[in-house]
C-alpha positions in Angstrom: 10.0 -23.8 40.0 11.2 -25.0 36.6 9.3 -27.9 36.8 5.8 -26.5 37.1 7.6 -23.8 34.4 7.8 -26.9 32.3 4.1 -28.4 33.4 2.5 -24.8 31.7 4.2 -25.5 28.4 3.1 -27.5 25.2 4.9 -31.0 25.3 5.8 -29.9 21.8 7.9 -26.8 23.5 10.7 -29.8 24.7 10.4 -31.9 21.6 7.9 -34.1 23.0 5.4 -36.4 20.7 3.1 -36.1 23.4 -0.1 -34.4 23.5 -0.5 -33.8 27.0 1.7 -34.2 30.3 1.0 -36.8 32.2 2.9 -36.7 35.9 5.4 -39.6 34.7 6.3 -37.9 31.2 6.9 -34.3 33.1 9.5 -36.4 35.9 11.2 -37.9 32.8 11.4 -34.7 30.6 13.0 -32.5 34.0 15.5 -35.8 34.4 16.6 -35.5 30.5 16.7 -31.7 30.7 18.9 -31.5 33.5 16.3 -29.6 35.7 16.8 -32.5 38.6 19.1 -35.6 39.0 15.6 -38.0 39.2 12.4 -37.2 40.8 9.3 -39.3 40.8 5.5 -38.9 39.0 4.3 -39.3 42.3 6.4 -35.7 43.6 5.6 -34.3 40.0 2.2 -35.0 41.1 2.3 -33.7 44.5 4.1 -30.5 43.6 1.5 -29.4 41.1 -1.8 -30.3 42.9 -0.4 -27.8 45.5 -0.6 -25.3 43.0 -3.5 -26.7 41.5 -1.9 -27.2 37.8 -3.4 -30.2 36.0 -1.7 -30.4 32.3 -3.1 -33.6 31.5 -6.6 -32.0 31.7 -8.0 -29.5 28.7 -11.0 -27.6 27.8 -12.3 -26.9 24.7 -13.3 -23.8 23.3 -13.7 -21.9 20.0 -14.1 -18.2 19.1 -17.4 -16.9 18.0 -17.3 -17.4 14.2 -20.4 -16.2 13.3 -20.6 -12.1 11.7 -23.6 -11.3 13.3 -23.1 -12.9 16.5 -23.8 -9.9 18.9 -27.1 -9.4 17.1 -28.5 -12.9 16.8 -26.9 -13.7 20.4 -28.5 -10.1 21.7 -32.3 -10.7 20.8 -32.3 -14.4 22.1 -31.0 -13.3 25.9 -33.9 -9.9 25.0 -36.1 -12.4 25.1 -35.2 -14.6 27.5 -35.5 -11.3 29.6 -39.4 -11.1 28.0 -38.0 -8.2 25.7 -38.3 -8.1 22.1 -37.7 -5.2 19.7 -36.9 -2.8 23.0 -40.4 -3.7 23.9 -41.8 -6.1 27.1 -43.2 -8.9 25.9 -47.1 -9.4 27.1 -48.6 -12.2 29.3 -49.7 -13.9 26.3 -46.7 -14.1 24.6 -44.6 -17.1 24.8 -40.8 -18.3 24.2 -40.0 -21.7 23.5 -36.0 -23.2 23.2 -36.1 -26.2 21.2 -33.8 -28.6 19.6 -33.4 -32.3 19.0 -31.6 -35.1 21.2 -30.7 -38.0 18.4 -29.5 -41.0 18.4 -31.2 -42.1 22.1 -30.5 -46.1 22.1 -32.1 -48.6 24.1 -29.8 -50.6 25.2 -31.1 -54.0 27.2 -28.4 -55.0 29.5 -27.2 -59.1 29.0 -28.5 -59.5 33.1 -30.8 -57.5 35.1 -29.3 -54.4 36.7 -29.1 -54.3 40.6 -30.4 -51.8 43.0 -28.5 -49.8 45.5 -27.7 -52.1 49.0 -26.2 -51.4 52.0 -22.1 -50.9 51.1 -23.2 -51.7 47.4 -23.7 -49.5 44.8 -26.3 -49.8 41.8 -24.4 -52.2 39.7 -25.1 -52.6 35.8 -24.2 -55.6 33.6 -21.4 -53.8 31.3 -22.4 -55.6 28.0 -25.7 -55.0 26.2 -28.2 -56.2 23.4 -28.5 -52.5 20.9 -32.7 -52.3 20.7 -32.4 -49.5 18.0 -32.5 -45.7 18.4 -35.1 -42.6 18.7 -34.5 -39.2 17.9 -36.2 -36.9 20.7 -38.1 -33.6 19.8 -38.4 -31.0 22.2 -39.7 -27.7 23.4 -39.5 -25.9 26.9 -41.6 -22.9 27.4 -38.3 -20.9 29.2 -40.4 -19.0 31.7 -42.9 -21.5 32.6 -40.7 -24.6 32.8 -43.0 -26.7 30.8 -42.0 -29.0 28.1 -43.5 -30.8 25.6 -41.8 -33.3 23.7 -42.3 -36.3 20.8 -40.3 -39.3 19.6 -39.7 -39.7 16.2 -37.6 -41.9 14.0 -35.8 -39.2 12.3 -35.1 -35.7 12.3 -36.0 -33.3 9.4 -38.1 -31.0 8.2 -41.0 -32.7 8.5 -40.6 -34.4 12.4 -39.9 -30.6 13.6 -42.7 -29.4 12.0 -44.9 -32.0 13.4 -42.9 -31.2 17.1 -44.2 -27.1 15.8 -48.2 -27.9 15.3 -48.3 -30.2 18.9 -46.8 -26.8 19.9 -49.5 -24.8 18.3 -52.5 -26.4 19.0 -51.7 -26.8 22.6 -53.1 -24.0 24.9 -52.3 -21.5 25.7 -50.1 -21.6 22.6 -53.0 -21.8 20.2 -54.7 -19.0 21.1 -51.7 -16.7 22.1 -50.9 -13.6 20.5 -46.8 -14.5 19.6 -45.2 -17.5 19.9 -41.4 -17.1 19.6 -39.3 -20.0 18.5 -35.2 -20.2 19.7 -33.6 -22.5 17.5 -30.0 -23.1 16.2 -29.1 -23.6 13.0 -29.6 -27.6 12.3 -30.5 -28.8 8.8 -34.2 -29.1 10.7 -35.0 -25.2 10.9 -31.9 -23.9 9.2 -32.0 -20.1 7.2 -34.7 -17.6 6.2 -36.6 -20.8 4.5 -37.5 -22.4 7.4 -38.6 -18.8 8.9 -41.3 -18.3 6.5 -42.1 -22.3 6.5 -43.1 -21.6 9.8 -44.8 -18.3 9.4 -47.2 -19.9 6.2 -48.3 -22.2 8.9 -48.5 -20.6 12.2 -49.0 -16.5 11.4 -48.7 -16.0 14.9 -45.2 -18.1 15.4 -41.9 -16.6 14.6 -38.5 -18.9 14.2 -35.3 -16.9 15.8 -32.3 -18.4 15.2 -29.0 -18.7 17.4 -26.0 -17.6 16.1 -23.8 -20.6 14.8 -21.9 -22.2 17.4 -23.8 -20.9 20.1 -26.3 -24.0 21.6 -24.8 -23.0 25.1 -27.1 -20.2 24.8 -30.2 -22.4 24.1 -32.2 -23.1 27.2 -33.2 -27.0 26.4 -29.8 -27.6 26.2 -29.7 -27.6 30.2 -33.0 -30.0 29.6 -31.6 -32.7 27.8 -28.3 -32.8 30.3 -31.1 -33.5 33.3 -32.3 -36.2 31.2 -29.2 -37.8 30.2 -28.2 -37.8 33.9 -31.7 -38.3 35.1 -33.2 -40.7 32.7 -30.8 -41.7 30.0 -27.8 -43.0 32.3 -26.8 -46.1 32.8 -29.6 -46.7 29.6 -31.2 -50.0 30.5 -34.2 -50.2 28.1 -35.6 -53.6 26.6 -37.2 -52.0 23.8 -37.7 -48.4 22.0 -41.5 -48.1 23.4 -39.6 -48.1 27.3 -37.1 -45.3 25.9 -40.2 -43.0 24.7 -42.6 -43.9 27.8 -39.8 -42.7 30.3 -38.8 -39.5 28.0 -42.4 -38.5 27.7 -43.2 -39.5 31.9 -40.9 -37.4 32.7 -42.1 -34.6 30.9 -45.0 -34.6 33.1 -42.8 -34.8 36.3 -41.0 -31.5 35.5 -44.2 -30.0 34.9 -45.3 -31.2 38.2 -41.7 -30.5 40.1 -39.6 -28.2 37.9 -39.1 -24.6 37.9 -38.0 -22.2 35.1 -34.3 -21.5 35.3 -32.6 -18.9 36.7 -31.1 -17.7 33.4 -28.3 -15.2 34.2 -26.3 -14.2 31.4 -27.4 -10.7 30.0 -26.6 -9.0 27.0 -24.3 -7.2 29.5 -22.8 -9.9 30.0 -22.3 -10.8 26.2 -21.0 -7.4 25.7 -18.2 -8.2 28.3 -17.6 -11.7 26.8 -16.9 -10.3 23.5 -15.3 -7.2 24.3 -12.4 -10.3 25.9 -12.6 -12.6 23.1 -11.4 -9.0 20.6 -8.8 -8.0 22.9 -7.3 -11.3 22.9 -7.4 -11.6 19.0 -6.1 -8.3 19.0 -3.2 -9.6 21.6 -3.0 -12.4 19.3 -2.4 -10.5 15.8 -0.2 -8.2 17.4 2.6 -11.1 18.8 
């Protein structure tokens, strides 16, 4: 049908200053294009849900950017598999995903937000008094499911290095024989000077970074999304002390409820991925 034919292309195809089509735009661009006499957003609409087309929906995405990417990518998902250097890894050696989660504000709402009641949801008082902001530090052991975690005012340097020796002299980290790090590449624990920062202070840590663009391979990632839906939203905190007592509670219920997670891309599946993402460039250069 030459309207959903129109609904697949770029409103820039038919001249449009749109970015995206919205039901009403695509029933007025088939009327000036002769494709129908008139026809409603509403039929637009109905016509392309039954083909489940949605142009005024996108998704983002960007190409791996990063040389070494298979490498880098390959000895993270090695280790999530308790592999390193072709080896197993042994029952005292650990791997920790880490990262930040900045800019956490408590925000104390202008009246008191009201529980769930029958018919009623949870309703929250849409303006709010800014308390300030915390930067959150933490560290999940991937095939434990513990975390441990600290509030700081900043990041830096020196915060994640403070995040690194609560890490270190916390058992059975301490005493274990390798300790490995997953990181990305943040001005925190970014290039080979951060790896040897690391390695001055904790011989028996080792820093591995992500590839750039690549936190969707870093477990605490999928962390911080169960806090922002678990604890963080609708935030409702009088003060900056509430923010980091909740953050740092809830660390102690994973512990007591969470599991590690099921962690299911391979480097069989990476292979795959970019074996796609080259024939498509290749498709690409060739058109």
């Amino acid at each position: 049908m030459a309207i959903k034919a129109l609904a697949c292309e770029l409103p820039a195809t038919s001249g449009s200053p749109l970015a995206r089509w919205q039901c009403p735009d695509l029933a007025r661009a088939a009327v000036e294009q002769g494709i129908v006499a008139s026809i409603s957003g509403t039929t637009v609409w109905r016509w392309l849900s039954a083909d489940a087309i949605k142009p005024w929906q996108h998704r983002s995405w960007i190409f791996p950017r990063d040389p070494d990417f298979a490498a880098k990518a390959g000895r993270v998902l090695d280790l999530y598999a308790r592999r390193w250097d072709n080896k197993p890894l042994k029952p005292d050696e650990y791997v920790i995903s880490t990262d930040e989660k900045t800019s956490i504000q408590a925000r104390c709402r202008c009246h008191p937000t009201l529980p769930p009641a029958p018919r009623q949801p949870m309703r929250v008082e849409h303006e709010y008094q800014r308390r300030g902001a915390l930067q959150y530090l933490a560290a999940l052991d991937v095939h434990h499911a513990k975390v441990i975690g600290r509030c700081e005012d900043t990041t830096g340097i020196v915060p994640f290095s403070r995040l690194v020796e609560q890490i270190m002299t916390t058992e059975p980290y301490a005493s274990a024989r390798r300790v490995f790090f997953v990181a990305d590449n943040g001005s925190s624990h970014r290039g080979q000077a951060s790896i040897d920062r690391m390695a001055k202070a904790w011989p028996t840590a080792k820093l591995v970074h992500l590839p750039i663009h690549a936190s969707w391979l870093n477990q605490i990632e999928i962390y911080f999304s169960i806090i922002q839906r678990k604890i963080l939203a609708p935030s409702d905190f009088h003060d900056l002390d509430t923010v980091a007592d909740r953050l740092l509670a809830f660390e102690r219920y994973w512990q007591a409820t969470g599991t590690p997670f099921d962690w299911k891309f391979t480097r069989t599946d990476l292979n795959d991925l970019l074996a796609r993402i080259d024939a498509h460039e290749s498709l690409a250069a060739a058109a």
